[in-house]
C-alpha positions in Angstrom: -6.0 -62.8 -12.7 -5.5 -59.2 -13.5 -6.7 -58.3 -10.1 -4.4 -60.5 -8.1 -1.7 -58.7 -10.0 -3.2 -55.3 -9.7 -3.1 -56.2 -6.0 0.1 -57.8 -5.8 1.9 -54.4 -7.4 0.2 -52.1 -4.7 1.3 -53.9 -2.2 4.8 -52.7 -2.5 3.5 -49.1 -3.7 2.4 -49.3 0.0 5.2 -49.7 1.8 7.2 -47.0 -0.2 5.0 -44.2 0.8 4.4 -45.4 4.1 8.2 -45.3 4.7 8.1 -42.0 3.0 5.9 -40.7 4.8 7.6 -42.0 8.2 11.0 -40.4 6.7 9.1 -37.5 6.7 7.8 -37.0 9.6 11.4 -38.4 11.3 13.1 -35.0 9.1 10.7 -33.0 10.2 11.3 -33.7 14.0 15.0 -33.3 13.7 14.4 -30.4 12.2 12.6 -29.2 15.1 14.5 -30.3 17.4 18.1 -28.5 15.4 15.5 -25.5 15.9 15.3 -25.9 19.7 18.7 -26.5 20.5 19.7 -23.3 18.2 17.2 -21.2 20.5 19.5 -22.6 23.2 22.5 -22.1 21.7 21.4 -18.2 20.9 20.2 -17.7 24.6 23.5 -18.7 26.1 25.3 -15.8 24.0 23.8 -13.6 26.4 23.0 -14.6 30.1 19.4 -13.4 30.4 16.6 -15.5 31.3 13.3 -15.4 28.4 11.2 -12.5 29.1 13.2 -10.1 31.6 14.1 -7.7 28.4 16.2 -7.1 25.3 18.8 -5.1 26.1 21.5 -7.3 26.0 20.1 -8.8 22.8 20.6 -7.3 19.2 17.0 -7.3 17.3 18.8 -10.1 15.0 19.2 -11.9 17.8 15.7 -11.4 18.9 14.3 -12.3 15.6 16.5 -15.6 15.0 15.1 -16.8 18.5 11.7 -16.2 17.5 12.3 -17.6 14.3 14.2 -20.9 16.1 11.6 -20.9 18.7 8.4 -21.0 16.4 10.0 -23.6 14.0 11.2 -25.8 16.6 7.5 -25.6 18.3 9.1 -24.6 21.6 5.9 -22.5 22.5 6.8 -21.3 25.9 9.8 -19.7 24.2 7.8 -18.8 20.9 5.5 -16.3 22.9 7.8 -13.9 24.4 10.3 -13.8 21.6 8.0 -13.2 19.0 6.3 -10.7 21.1 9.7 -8.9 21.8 10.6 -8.7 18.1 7.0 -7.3 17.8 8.2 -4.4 19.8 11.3 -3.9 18.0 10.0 -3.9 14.9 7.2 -1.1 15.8 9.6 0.9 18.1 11.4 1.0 14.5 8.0 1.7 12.9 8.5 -1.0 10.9 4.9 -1.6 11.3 4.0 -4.8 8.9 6.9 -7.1 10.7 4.9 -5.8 14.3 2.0 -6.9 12.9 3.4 -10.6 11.6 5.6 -10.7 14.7 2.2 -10.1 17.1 0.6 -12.3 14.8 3.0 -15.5 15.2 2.7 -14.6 19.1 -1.3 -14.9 19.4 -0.6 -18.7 17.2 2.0 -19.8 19.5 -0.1 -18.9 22.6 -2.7 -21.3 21.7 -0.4 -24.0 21.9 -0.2 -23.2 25.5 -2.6 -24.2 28.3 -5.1 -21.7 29.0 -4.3 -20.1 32.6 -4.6 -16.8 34.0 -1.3 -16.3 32.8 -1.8 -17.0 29.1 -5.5 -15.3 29.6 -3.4 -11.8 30.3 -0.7 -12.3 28.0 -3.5 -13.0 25.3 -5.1 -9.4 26.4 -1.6 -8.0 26.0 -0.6 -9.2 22.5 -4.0 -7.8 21.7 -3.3 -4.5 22.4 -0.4 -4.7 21.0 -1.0 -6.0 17.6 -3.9 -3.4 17.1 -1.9 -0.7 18.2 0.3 -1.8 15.1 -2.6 -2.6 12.9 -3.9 1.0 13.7 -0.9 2.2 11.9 -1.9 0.6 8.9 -5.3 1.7 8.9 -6.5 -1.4 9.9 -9.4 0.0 12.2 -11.9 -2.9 11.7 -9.5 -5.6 12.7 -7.9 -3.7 15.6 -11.7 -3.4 17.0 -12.6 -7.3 16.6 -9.3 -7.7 18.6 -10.2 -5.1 20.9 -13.7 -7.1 21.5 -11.7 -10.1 22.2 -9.7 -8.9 24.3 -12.5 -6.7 26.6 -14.3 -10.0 26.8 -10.8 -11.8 28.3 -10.5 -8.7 31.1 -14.1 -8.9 32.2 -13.9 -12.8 32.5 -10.5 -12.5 34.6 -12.3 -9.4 36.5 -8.6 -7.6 35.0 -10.0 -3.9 35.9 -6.7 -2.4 35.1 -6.6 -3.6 31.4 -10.1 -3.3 31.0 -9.8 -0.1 30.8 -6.5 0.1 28.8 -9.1 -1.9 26.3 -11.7 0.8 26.8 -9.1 3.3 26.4 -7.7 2.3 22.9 -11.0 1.2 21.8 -12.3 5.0 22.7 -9.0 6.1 20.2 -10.8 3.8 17.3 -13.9 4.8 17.9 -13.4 8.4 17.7 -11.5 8.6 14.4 -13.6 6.2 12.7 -16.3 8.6 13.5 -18.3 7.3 16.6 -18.4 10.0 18.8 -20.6 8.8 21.0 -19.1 4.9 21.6 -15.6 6.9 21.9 -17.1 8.9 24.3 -18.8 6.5 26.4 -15.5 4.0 26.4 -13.0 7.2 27.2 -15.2 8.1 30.1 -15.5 4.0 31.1 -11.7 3.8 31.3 -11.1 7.1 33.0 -13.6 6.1 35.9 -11.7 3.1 36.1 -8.5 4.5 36.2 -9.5 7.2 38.8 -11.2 4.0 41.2 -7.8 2.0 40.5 -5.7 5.5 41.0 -3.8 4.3 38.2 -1.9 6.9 36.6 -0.6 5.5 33.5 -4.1 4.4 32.5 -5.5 8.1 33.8 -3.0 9.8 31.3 -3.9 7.3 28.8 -7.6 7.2 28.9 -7.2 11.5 29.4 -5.9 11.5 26.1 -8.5 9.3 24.2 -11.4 11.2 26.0 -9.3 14.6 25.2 -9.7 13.2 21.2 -13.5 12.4 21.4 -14.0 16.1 22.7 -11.8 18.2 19.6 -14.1 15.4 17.0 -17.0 16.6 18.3 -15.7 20.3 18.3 -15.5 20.6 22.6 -12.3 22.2 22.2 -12.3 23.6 25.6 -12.9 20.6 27.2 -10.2 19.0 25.4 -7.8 21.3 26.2 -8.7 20.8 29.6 -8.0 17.2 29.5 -5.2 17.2 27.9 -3.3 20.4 29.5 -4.5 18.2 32.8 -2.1 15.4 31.4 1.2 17.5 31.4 0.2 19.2 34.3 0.3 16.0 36.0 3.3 14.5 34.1 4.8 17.9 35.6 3.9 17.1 39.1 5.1 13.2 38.4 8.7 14.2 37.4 11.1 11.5 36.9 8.7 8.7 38.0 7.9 6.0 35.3 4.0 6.7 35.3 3.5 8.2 32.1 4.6 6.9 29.2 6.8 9.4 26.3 4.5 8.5 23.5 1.2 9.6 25.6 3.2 12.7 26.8 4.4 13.8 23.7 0.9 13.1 21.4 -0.4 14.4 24.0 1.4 17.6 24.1 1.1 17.6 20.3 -2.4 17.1 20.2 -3.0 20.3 22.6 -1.0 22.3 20.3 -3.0 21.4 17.7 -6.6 21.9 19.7 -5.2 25.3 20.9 -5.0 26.1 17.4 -8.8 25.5 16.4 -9.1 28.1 19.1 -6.0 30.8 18.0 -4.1 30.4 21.1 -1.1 30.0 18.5 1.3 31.2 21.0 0.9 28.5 23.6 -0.2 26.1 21.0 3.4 26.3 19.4 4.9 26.1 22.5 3.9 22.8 23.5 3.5 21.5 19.5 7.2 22.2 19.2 8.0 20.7 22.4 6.5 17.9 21.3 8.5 17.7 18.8 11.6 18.0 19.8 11.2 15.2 22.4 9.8 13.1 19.6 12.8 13.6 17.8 14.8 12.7 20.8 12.8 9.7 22.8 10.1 9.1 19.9 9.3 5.5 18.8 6.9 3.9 16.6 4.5 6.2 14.8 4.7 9.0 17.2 7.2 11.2 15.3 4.7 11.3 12.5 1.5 11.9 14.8 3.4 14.9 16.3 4.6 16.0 12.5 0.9 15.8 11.5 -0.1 17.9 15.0 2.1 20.3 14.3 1.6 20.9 10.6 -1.8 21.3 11.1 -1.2 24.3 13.8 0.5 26.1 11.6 -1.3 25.7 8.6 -4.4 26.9 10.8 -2.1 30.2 11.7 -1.4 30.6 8.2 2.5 30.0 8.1 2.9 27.9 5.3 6.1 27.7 4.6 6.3 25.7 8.2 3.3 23.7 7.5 4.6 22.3 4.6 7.8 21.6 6.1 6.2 19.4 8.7 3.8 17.7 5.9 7.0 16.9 4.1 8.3 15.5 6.8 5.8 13.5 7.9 4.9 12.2 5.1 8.4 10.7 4.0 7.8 9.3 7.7 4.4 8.2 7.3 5.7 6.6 3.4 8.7 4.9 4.6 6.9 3.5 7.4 3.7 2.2 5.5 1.8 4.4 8.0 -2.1 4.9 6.5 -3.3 6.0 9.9 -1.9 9.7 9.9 -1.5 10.0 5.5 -4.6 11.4 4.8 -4.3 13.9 7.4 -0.7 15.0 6.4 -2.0 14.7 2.3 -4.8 17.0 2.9 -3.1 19.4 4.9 -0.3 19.1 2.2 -2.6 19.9 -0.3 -4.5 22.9 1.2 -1.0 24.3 1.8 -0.5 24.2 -1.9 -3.8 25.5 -2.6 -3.7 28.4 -0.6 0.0 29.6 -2.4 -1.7 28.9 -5.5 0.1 25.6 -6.4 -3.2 23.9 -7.7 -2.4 21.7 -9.7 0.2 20.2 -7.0 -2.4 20.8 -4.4 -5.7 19.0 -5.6 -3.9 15.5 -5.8 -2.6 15.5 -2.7 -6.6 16.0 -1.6 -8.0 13.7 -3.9 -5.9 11.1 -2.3 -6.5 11.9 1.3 -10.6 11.5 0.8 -9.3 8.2 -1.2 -7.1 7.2 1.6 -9.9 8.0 4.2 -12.4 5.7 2.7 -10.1 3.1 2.4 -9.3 3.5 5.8 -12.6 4.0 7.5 -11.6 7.7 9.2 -13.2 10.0 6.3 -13.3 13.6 7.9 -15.5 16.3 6.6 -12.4 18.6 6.3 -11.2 17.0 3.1 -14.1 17.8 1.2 -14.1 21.1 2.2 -10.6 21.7 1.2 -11.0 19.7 -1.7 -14.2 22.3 -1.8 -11.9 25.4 -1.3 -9.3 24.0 -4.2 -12.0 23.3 -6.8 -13.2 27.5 -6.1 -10.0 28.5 -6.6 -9.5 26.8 -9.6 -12.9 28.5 -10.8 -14.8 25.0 -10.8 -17.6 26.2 -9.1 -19.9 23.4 -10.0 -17.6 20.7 -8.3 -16.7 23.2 -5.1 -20.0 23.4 -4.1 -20.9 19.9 -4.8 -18.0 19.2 -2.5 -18.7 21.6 0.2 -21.8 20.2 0.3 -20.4 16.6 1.0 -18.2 17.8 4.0 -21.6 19.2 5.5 -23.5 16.1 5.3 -20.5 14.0 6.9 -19.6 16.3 9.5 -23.7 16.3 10.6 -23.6 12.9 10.3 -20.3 12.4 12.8 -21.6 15.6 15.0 -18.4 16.7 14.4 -19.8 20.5 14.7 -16.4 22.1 14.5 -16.1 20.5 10.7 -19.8 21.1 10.7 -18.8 25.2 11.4 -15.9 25.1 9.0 -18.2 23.6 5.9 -20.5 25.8 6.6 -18.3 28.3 6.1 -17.1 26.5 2.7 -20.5 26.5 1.5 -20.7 30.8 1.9 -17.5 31.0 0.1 -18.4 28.9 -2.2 -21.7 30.6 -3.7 -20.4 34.2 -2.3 -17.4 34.1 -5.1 -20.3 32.6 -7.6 -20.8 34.6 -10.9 -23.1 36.2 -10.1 -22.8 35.8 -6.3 -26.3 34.2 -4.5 -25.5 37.3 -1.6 -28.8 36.0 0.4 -28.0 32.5 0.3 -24.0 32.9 1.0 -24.7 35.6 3.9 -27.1 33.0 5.6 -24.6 30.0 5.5 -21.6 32.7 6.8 -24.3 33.5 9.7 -24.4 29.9 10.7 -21.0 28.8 11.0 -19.9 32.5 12.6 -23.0 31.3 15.5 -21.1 27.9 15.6 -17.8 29.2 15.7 -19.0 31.6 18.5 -20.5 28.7 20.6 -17.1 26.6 19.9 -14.6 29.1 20.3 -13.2 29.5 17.1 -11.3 32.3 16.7 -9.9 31.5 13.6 -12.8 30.6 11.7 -14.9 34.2 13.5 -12.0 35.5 11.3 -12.6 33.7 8.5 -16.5 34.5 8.6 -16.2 37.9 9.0 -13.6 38.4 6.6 -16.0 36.7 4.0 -18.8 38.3 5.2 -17.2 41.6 4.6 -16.2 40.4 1.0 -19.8 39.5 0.3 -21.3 42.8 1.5 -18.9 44.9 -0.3 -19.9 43.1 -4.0 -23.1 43.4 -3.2 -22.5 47.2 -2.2 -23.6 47.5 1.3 -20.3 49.6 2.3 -21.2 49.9 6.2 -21.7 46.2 6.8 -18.7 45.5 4.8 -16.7 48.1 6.8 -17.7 46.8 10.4 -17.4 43.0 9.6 -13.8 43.3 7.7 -12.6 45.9 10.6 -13.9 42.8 12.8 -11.6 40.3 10.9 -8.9 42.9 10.8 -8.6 42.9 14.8 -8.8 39.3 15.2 -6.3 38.3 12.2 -3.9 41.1 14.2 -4.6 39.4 17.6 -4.1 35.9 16.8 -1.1 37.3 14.5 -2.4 35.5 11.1 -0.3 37.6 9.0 -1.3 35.3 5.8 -4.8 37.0 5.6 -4.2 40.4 6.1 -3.7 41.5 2.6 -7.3 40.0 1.8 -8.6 42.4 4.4 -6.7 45.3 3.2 -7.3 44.6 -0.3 -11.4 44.0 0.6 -11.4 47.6 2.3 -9.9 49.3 -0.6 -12.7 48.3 -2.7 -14.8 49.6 0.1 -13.5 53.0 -0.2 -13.4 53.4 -4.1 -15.9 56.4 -5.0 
């Protein structure tokens, strides 16, 4: 009996939810469907046809459509609206609404039918989305998307963004410390972009290749590379071939390699350029890559009162954008700054959070450690300096990043030449070895540097002729390369040399 009226009561129960649910399900179509005519309703405030552009649209507008669009499940609308708000938000280097916008545009596309129109649009939004997911130091998720999207262009036989894919996976490669992959992807995309005569991709895949050569110290050769892409940019003028972001990295990033080799003069010149069409044209993270270019140039020169001008600059950039990509370059450089005008206890944050930052991040560079290294001796924490220097040597071998390899070298002779007392055979040895790599690499700078410690070393350890010809050395090419900042050291280093 109790049964019959357990089932008798259900039985109602039953119907309820089933017209629940149906209400449901009738709210949520007329919700979709208010969402579709509203997409309508926004398109006809402005007479352009989905896809052709923005420019008659405000980025509100853009984002309500994509909004409308995604709730109201109108796909074929969804796509190209969110990917345009995409766009605006990282031309505005609002970098974490790029990447939810690029996001929503890879979920609406699989609503689509796969064609070979979808196919390339899904290669596109990839390359787009890691681009903004690089700016967040997501390396390891821009590669899986990169992998996706390589295997799309080789199935559609797409040569042209097969090797933008190469291109930008080259730029991940090489700052997550693959030289080699970056270099074998940089030269895949240029030989494609040469066969194609594609000059957007050349510049493009110029520039990666051009950042594979300066990680692994061939400064030359990516001078070369990249001095080729203004050239050509030059010859190009007022034809839409090259893109401003490529020109102006680009031109930044030369500045920057000229300094690892003292040509400050023409390194200044086109860093500074850089700049100022950055501040003019520049969009998404490219004022702070050219910020962090430039800071670095002149931090290399010695002017520091410029170098931490840019740093500052960058970094309220790089902060207010959420950028991780360029922090722990502009942090570290920062930090050295600091260290060098003897702000250390300002300075040694600033480089413990770059190394922290580059972990995170996957782009650890041996250069941290040895400014951290540098910082630590200053401080008189010998113990910890050497410990550090050390570290930057075993990553830099590690990444055959031989111009880092050269400048912890050099760390480690500074490091046990200031010791108390000084290990002269030991320090002299390690100076030796990065002065042969510098040699080899063309860097001036750090020939300086050597010599100018060398000449420290020899003159505690009283060998006055030695000390004479190697600081004379430093003297000339401090003068030459006009690094003003490290004169006094020399002077004051001779003095001692001439004391009865």
């Amino acid at each position: 009996m109790r049964h019959a009226c357990s089932r008798s009561r259900s039985t109602p129960y039953k119907h309820a939810l089933t017209h629940e649910v149906a209400y449901g399900s009738l709210l949520l179509e007329r919700r979709r469907g208010l969402h579709a005519r509203l997409v309508e309703a926004i398109e006809a405030l402005a007479p352009e046809r989905v896809g052709e552009g923005t420019s008659g649209r405000s980025s509100d507008q853009v984002e309500r459509l994509a909004h409308h669009a995604l709730r109201g499940e109108v796909w074929d609308k969804a796509v190209p609206w969110c990917q345009q708000a995409g766009t605006r938000a990282f031309d505005r280097a609002a970098f974490r609404e790029a990447v939810a916008s690029f996001e929503q545009t890879l979920q609406a596309l699989a609503h689509l039918p796969e064609t070979a129109d979808t196919r390339v649009l899904a290669i596109d939004i990839r390359l787009s989305l890691g681009h903004a997911l690089t700016q967040l130091g997501e390396h390891g998720r821009r590669l899986v998307l990169l992998s996706e999207a390589e295997a799309l262009a080789r199935a559609l036989d797409d040569r042209a963004r097969l090797g933008r894919v190469l291109a930008s996976m080259a730029l991940v490669l090489a700052i997550t410390g693959d030289p080699d992959g970056a270099m074998v992807a940089s030269r895949q995309a240029l030989d494609l972009a040469v066969v194609l005569g594609d000059r957007a991709l050349q510049a493009q895949a110029s520039h990666t290749l051009g950042q594979a050569s300066y990680f692994i110290g061939d400064f030359s050769r990516a001078a070369e590379l990249l001095r080729r892409i203004l050239e050509a940019a030059d010859r190009q003028s007022g034809t839409p071939n090259t893109d401003v972001w490529i020109l102006s990295q680009s031109q930044a990033f030369l500045g920057r390699t000229l300094g690892a080799l003292g040509v400050f003069a023409e390194g200044r010149r086109h860093a500074e350029e850089a700049l100022r069409l950055a501040t003019l044209e520049g969009r998404g993270a490219t004022p702070i890559v050219v910020h962090a270019f430039l800071s670095r140039l002149y931090l290399d020169q010695g002017d520091l009162e410029h170098a931490i001008q840019m740093c500052d600059q960058g970094l309220a950039l790089s902060r207010a954008s959420g950028n991780r990509d360029m922090l722990p370059m502009i942090v570290a450089d920062l930090g050295y700054a600091y260290a060098l005008q003897g702000r250390l206890a300002e300075g040694r944050p600033l480089l413990e959070e770059a190394i922290s930052e580059s972990i995170n991040t996957g782009t650890r560079r041996a250069v941290y450690w040895a400014r951290l290294s540098e910082s630590c001796r200053l401080g008189g924490h010998g113990e910890e300096a050497l410990q550090h220097a050390r570290q930057a040597l075993d990553l830099a071998r590690n990444q055959k990043a031989h111009g880092e390899e050269a400048l912890a070298l050099h760390q480690l002779g500074g490091v046990l030449a200031h010791a108390d007392p000084p290990d002269v055979a030991q320090a002299e040895a390690y100076y030796q070895q990065a002065l042969v790599l510098a040699d080899e690499l063309g860097m001036r700078p750090l020939q300086a540097h050597c010599h100018l410690g060398l000449g420290t070393l020899y003159t505690r350890a009283g060998r006055r002729e030695q000390a004479r010809a190697a600081l004379a050395t430093a003297m000339a090419l401090y003068r030459a390369m006009e690094m003003t900042f490290w004169l006094p050291q020399v002077q004051a280093a001779l003095a001692q040399v001439e004391k009865p």
